[in-house]
N, C-alpha and C positions, 0 to 999 in steps of 0.2 A: 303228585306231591301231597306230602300232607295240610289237612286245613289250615290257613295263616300264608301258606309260602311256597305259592305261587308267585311270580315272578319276583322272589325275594333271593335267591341266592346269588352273593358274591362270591364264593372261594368255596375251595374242595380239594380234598385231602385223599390219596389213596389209603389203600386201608390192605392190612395184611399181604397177602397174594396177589390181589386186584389190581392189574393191568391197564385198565381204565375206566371210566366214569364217561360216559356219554351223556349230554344233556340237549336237551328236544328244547324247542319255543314252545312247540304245541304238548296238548295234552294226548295223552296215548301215544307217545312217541313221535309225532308228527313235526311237520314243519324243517326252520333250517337245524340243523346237531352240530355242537360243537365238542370235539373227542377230547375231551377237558381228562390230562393226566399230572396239573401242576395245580400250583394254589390259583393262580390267577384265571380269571373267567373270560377275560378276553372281550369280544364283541357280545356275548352270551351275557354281559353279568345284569343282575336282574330282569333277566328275561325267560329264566328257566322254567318249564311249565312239566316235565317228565323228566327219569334219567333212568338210566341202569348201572348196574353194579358185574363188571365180568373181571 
């Protein structure tokens, strides 16, 4: 994540194509993932520490 926004994300938006947003606790992808493909973050929210874009 970038500097500032570590465990700061509430909500996420798919974006063009992309299928889904995966979001990690940990950094480097680690820890629990939640397969976040709506706005809402769920048990995840401010807790996100990495994510990807597929």
């Amino acid at each position: 994540m970038p500097s500032g926004w570590n465990d700061e994300v509430s909500s996420s938006q798919r974006y063009d194509s992309c299928t889904h947003n995966p979001h990690y606790e940990n950094n480097n992808f680690g820890g629990a993932i939640y397969p976040c493909t709506c706005s809402s973050m769920g048990v995840m929210n401010d807790k996100t520490s990495s994510e990807k874009w597929s």
